[in-house]
Structure formats: C-alpha cells, structure tokens
C-alpha positions in Angstrom: 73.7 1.8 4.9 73.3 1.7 1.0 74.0 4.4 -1.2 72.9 4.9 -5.2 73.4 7.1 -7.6 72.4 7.8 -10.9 74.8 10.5 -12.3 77.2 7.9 -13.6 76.8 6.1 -16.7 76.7 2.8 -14.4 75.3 2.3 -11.5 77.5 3.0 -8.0 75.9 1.3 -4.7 78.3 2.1 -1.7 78.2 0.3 1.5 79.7 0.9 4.8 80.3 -2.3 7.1 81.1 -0.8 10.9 81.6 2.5 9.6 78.9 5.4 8.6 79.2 6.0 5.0 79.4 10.4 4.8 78.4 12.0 1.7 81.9 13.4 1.3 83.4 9.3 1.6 80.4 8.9 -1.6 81.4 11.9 -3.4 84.6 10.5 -3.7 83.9 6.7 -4.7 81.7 8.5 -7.1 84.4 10.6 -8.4 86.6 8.1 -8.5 85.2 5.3 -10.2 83.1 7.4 -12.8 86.2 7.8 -14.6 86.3 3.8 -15.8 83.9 4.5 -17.7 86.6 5.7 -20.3 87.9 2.6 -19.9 85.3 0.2 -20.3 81.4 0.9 -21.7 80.7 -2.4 -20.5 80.5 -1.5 -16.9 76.9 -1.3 -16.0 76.9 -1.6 -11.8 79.5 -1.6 -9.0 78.8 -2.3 -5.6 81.7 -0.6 -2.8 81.6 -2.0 0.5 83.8 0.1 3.2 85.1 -2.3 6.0 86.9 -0.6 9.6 87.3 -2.8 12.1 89.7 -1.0 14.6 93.4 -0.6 12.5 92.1 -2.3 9.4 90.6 -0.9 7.0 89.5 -2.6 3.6 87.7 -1.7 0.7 85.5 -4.4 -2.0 85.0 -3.5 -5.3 82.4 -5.8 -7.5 82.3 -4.3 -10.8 79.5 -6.0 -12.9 79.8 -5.9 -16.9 77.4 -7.0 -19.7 79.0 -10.7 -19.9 81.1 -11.1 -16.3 81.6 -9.7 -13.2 84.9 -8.8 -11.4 86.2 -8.0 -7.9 88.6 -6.5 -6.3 90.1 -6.0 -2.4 
C-alpha cells in the first residue's frame, strides 16, 4: 500500500512491506518529517517504506532533493 499527501511542502509517499499502513502510523511519518522542512527547502519528495517481519522491525527513508538524493535505515 502507497500513501501521498500533499499538505507538506514536499511530497511524503509511505509504504508498508508485510505490515498495513494505518492512518494513525501516516499521521505520524507525516508529522514527523514535515518538520525538515526547516531544515532543508531543498527537500522536494520522500518515500518511507515500513518493514515487520516477525521481531524486526525497520524503517527506509529516501529523501529526494533538487540536486541528490539520500537514504537512510
């Protein structure tokens, strides 16, 4: 399942891998990460991919700016 939103300054697409992504687990991410935009106005997408696979849980971040694109795990 893919999630967008457009009430951020950048774009926020959250994924869940094995695991049903709930509007309160969104509302979060989306809560969360629109406060970067303070530090960067570069950021103009970032994709969150939720993994559970029984006692491990992991979360991707790919934050795509204007000239590069990072991520994080």
């Amino acid at each position: 399942m893919g999630n967008t939103t457009s009430d951020t300054p950048f774009n926020i697409h959250v994924t869940g891998r094995h695991i049903q992504v709930t509007d309160a687990m969104k509302s979060h991410v989306i809560d969360k990460l629109s406060k970067l935009d303070k530090f960067n106005e570069k950021i103009i997408e970032v994709h969150v991919t939720m993994d559970i696979q029984k006692l491990d849980h992991k979360i991707v971040i790919v934050m795509k700016f204007r000239s590069e694109e990072h991520t994080s795990e």
